[in-house]
Structure formats: structure tokens, C-alpha cells
C-alpha positions in Angstrom: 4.9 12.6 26.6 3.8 9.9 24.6 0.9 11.8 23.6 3.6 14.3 22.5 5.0 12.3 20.0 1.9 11.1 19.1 0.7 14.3 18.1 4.2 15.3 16.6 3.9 12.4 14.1 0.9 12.9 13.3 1.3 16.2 12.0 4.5 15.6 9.5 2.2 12.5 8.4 -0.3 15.2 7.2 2.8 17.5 5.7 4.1 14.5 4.2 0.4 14.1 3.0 -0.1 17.5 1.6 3.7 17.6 0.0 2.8 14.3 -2.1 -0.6 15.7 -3.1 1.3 19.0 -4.5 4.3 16.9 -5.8 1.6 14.4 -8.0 -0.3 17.8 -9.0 2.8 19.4 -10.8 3.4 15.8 -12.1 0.2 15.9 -13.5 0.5 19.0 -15.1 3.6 17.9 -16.9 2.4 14.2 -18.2 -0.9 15.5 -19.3 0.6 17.9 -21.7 2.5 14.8 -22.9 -0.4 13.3 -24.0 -4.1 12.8 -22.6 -3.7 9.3 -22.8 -1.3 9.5 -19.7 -4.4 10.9 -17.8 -5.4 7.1 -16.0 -1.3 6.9 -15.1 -2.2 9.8 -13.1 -5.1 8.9 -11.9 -3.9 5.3 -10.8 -0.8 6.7 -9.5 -2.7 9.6 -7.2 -5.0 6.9 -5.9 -2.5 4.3 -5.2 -0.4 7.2 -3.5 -3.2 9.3 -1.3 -5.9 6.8 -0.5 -4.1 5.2 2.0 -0.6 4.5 3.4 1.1 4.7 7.2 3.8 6.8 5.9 6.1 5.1 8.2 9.2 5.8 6.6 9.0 9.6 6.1 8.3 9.3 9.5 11.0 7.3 10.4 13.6 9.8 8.3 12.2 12.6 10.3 12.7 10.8 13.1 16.4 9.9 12.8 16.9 14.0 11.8 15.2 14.7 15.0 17.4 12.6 16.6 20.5 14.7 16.0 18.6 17.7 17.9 17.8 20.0 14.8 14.7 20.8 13.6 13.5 20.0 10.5 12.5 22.4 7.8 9.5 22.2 4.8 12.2 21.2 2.7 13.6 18.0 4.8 9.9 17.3 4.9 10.2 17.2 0.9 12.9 15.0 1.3 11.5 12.3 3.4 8.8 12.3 1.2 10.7 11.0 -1.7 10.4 8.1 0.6 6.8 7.2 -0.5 7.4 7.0 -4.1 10.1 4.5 -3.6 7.7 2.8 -1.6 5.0 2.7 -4.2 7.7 1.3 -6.7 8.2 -1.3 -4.5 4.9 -2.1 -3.7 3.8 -1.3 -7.5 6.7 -4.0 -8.8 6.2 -6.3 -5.5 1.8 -7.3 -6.3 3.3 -8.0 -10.0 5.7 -10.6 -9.4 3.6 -11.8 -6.6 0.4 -11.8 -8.6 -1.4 -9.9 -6.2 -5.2 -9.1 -7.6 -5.6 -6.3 -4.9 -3.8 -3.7 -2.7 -5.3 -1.7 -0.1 -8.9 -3.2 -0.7 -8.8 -2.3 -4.6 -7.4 -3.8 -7.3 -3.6 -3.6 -7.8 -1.5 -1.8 -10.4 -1.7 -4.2 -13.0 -5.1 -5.7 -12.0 -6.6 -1.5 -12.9 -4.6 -1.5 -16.0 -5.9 -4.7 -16.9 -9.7 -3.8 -16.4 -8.8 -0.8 -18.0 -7.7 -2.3 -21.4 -10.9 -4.6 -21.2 -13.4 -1.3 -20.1 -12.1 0.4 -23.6 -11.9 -2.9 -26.3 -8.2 -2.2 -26.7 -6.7 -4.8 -28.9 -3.9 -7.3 -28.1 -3.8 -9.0 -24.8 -5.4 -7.4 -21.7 -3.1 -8.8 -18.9 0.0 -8.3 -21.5 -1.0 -4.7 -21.0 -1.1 -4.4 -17.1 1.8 -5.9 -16.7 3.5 -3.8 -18.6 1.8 -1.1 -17.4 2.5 -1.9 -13.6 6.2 -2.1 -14.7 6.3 1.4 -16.1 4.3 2.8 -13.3 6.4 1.0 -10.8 10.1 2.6 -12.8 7.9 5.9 -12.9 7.1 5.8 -9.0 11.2 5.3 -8.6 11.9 8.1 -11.1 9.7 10.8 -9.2 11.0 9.7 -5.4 14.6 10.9 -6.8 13.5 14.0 -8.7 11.3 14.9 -5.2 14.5 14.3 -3.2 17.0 16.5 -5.5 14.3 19.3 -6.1 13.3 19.5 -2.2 15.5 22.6 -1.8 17.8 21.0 0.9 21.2 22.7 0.9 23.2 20.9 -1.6 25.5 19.4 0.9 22.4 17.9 2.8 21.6 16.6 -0.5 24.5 14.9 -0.9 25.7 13.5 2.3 21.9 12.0 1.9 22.4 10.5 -1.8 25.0 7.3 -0.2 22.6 6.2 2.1 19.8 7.0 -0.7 21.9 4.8 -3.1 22.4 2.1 -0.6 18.9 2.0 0.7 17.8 1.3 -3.6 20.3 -1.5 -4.4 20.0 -3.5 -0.8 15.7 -3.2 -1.6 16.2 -4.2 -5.4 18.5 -7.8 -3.8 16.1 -7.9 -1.1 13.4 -8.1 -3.6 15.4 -11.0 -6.0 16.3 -13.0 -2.8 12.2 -13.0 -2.2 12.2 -13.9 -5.8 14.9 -16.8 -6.0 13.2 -17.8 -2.5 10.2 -19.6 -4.0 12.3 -21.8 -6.3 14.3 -23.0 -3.4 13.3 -26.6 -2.7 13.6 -26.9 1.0 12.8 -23.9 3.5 15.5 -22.1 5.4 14.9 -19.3 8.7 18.0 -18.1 8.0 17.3 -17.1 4.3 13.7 -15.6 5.2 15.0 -13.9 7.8 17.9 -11.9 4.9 15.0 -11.5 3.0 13.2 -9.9 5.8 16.3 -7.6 6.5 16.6 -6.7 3.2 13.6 -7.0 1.3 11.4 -4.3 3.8 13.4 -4.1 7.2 16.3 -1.9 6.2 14.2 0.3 3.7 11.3 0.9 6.2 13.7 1.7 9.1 17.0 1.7 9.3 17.8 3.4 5.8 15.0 5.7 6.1 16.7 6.9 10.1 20.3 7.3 8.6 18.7 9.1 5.9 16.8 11.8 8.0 20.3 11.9 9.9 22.8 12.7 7.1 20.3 15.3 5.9 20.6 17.0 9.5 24.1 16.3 10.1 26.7 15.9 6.6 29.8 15.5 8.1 29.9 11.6 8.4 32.6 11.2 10.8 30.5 13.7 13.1 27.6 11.3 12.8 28.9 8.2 13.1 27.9 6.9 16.7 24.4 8.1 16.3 24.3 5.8 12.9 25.3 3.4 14.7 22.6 3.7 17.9 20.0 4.0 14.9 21.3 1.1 13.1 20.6 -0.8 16.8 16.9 0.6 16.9 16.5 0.1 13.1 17.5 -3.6 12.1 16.0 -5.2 15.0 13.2 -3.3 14.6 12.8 -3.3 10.8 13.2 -7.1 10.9 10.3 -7.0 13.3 8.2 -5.1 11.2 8.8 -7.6 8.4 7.5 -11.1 11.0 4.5 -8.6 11.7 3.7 -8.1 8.0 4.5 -12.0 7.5 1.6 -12.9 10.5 -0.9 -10.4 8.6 -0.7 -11.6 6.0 -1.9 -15.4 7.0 -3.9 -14.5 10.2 -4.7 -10.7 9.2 -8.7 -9.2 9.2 -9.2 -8.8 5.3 -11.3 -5.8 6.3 -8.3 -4.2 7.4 -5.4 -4.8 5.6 -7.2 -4.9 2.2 -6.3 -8.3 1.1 -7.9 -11.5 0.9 -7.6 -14.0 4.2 -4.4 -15.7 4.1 -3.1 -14.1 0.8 0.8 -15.4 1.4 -0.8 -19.3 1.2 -2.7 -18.2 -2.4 1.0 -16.6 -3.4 2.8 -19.2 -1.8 5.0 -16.8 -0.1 8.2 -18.6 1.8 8.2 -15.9 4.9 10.0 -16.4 8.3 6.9 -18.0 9.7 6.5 -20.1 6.5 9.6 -21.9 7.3 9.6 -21.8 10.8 6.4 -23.9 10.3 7.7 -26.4 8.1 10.8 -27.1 10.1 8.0 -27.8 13.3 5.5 -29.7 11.0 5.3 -33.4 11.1 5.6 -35.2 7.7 1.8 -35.3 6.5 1.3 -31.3 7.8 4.4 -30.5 5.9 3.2 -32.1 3.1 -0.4 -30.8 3.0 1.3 -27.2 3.7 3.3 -27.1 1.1 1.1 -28.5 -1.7 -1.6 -25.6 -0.4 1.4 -22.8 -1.2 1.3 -21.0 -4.3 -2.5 -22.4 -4.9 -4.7 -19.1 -6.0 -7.8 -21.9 -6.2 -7.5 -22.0 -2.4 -10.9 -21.8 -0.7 -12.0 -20.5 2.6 -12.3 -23.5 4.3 -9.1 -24.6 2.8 -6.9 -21.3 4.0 -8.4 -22.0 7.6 -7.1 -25.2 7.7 -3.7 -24.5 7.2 -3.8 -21.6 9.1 -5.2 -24.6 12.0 -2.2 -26.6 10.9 0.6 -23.9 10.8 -0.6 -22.8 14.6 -0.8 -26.2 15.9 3.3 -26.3 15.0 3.6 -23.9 17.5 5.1 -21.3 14.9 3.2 -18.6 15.5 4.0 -18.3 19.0 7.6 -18.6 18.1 7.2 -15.8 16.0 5.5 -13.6 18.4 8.2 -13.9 20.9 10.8 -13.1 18.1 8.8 -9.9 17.8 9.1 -8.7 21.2 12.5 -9.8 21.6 13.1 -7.7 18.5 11.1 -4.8 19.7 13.2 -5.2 23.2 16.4 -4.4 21.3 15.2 -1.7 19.6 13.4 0.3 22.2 16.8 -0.1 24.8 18.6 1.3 21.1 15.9 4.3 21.5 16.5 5.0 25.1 20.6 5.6 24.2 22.4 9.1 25.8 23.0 9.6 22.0 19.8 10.4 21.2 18.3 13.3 22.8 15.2 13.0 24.8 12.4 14.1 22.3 13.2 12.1 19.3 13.3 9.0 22.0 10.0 9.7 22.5 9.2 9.5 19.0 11.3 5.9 18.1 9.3 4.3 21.0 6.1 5.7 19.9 7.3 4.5 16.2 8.4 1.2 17.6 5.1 0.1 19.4 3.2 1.3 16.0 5.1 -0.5 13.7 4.7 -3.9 15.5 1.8 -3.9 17.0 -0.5 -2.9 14.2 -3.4 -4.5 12.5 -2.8 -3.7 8.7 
């Protein structure tokens, strides 16, 4: 059965794949008559979209519609993939105000625009220019995922029973994303706070919004729908949070090879995750000291990132972390295995589940 859902997923990830190819195709029609200078927006944006990307929460939207027993059609497969292109926004926006020099093993948004100002002598300042291109590319990215969802032929009440928890899913990601923002000027570490900013920063948008989602396009009578939101909500926020510790430990003790950053890229970008502060909470004076001047450094060598990797596992952080993964993933998968849901879309949360935390990149 797992096998099932295995093979279920994987073909609406390839739908999903071939409906963003088409989608970025037409767009490319339409900006190029604009102008042939808007060419390398579509070339950066068709790169940064195709060449890579789990599709998780497509996948997750189909899952939650799948949950109310329908069957999804090509154009709820449009819909859920609106999903990427808010994703790419956020991930366009997020490696600017992180500084991020690359995503996915090449360089990010504002890195390519950067280079790109420098390959053709443009005047004026060359990281002036990726920065402001990142932005646009990033507000573009936002503007397509909602002209995918309202031009994915869904009956029009689908469309608008889905809009609320569309709405909802933008403004809790945009004060997820400040409260990561405001985080690094804070001047002592909290759990508490990294753990909101887990919640709302990715855990909610990957999961849980991304479930109700796929259910209010299935079902648009909200009353009807209410328990199972509220089963999905119990499989998503754990889970989602989860997902978020996962991405935190991957992105200290994660194989550059796989995930397509540098070793220990949240030391360079001094990144105050979960695991962050559950470290310096545990750390004796002179580790918390020598941890905390190390965050934020880009100058960081090898040998340097390896140590405080050394020191943040000798706290006994990681493990900590770990177990709060499991415990999470424990929630969620008894949430999966609820009466509510019917038997085949269980299948596919617990498949989802064990992907989503267990992976490597």
C-alpha cells in the first residue's frame, strides 16, 4: 500500500511538473513581447522553478482534497500548483534577506542577476541591481501563483471557498518571514520564539495551509468540512513544525552535495533556528560565547564551521531536537490514521509524513 501512495505521488509531482512548464511557457510568451530585455527574467525564473524542487506542497493540497474522498481533476492539479510560485516567492525573497550566494547548488536570484549586470558592463552598481531584481522576481513569482490559481478552471465556488485559506496561508508566511527577520536583532535566544517562527515562517505554508487548501477546493461548504480541517490541522502543525527542525539540522549538519548549499550555511547567516537556541540555552559560558561570535560570520572557514558544529553537538542539542522530530511525526501520523479520513489519502499523509522528515535535502 505504501508503494501505492508512493506511486500516486509521484505521478501528480510530474503533472504538477508539466502544468508549471506550460504555465512559465505562456508567461514567456507574454513578457517577451513586452520587451526582449525580460528574456533572462524568464530564463532565471524557469530554471529556478523546473530544475529542482520536492513539490511537497502541491502534494500536500492534493492530498488534503483526496482526503475528503473526491477525486481530483486537471484543473485542481492547476490549483495546487499555484502553490510552487508562492514558494519560489518565498524562497526568491528569503536568500535576499538572508544573503544566501546560492540555492539548489547554483547561484541564487540576486547572486544571477548580479553576475548578470557584471557579464554585460551595465553601469551603476552590480549588487544594487540583483537585489532589486530578486525583489521583482520574488513579487513576480507571488503575482503568477494567484493568476495560476484563479485561471485553473475550478468551478468558481471551489475558487472561492479556496481564496480564505489562500489569503490566510500569504499573510501568516509574510509575519512568519518578519518574525525570522526581527529574530536576529533579538539579543538573547528564545525556543519559544524559534519555534513561532518555525510554525509560521514554513510549517503552516508547507502543510497545514496547503491540506485545507486542497480540502476547501473539494469540499466549499465550510461547515461541512469543518472536522476534517480540524484532523488536518492535527497532522499538519505538528508535522509542518517538524519539517521546519529538519530543514534547521540541514542546514548545519546537511551533505552540501545534496542540499546545494555550503556546510553549515545557517552559522555563515547567523540564523537563530530552534536548534540555534536550544543550543545556547545548553552551552556553558565560553561555548556560548564562541557560538555566538561565529553566527552571522560569512568569513567562516571549514575548519571553523566544524567546530561549532563539535560544540553545538557536545550540548546535547541535536539529540533534543531529533526526539522533538519524532515526537512531532508521532502526532501527526496518529492525526493521519483518523476515521475522518478515508483510507487512501491515509496512505498518502503517512507516506508524505516519513518524506518530509526524514529527508536529506
Amino acid at each position: 500500500m505504501v508503494n501505492d501512495a508512493r506511486g500516486t505521488l509521484l505521478a501528480v509531482r510530474e503533472t504538477v511538473q508539466s502544468e508549471l512548464t506550460s504555465y512559465l511557457t505562456l508567461q514567456r510568451e507574454y513578457l517577451s513581447g513586452i520587451g526582449s530585455e525580460l528574456i533572462p527574467v524568464c530564463d532565471a525564473l524557469e530554471s529556478f522553478l523546473l530544475e529542482g524542487g520536492k513539490r511537497l506542497r502541491p502534494l500536500f493540497a492534493y492530498a488534503g482534497f483526496a482526503a475528503t474522498g473526491k477525486v481530483a481533476t486537471a484543473a485542481d492539479i492547476r490549483a495546487f500548483t499555484s502553490l510552487e510560485l508562492l514558494q519560489a516567492c518565498a524562497l526568491i525573497h528569503d536568500d535576499l534577506m538572508d544573503r544566501s550566494d546560492t540555492r539548489r547548488g547554483k547561484p541564487a536570484i540576486h547572486r544571477h542577476f548580479e553576475n548578470l549586470h557584471q557579464q554585460e558592463a551595465m553601469s551603476g552598481l552590480a549588487d544594487q541591481f540583483g537585489e532589486a531584481a530578486a525583489v521583482l522576481l520574488g513579487d513576480l513569482a507571488l503575482v503568477w501563483s494567484d493568476h495560476l490559481l484563479h485561471t485553473s478552471g475550478v468551478e468558481n465556488s471551489a475558487l472561492l471557498s479556496a481564496l480564505k485559506v489562500h489569503d490566510e496561508m500569504r499573510i501568516e508566511l509574510m509575519a512568519g518571514q518578519y518574525l525570522d527577520v526581527r529574530e536576529a536583532g533579538e539579543r538573547s535566544p528564545s525556543v519559544d520564539r524559534s519555534l513561532r517562527i518555525a510554525r509560521y515562517k514554513s510549517g503552516k505554508y508547507t502543510i497545514e495551509r496547503p491540506l485545507h487548501l486542497g480540502a476547501s477546493l473539494a469540499i466549499t461548504d465550510e461547515a461541512k468540512r469543518k472536522d476534517l480541517t480540524n484532523i488536518l490541522s492535527a497532522y499538519g502543525l505538528p508535522l509542518g513544525e517538524a519539517f521546519q527542525l529538519r530543514d534547521d539540522m540541514l542546514g548545519i549538519f546537511g551533505d552540501p552535495s545534496v542540499t546545494g548549499k555550503p556546510a553549515g550555511d545557517d552559522i555563515r547567516e547567523g540564523k537563530r533556528t530552534v536548534l540555534m537556541a536550544m543550543t545556547l540555552e545548553r552551552a556553558d559560558q565560553a561555548s556560548a560565547a564562541k557560538i555566538t561570535a561565529a553566527l552571522g560570520r560569512e568569513d567562516l572557514t571549514a575548519d571553523q564551521i566544524e567546530e561549532i558544529r563539535a560544540l553545538i553537538t557536545a550540548t546535547g542539542a541535536v539529540k533534543v531536537v531529533e526526539d522533538l522530530i519524532e515526537g512531532l511525526l508521532s502526532n501527526a501520523l496518529t492525526a493521519a490514521n483518523s476515521d475522518e479520513i478515508v483510507p487512501s489519502a491515509r496512505e498518502l499523509l503517512v507516506e508524505l509524513a516519513t518524506s518530509a522528515t526524514r529527508r536529506s535535502h
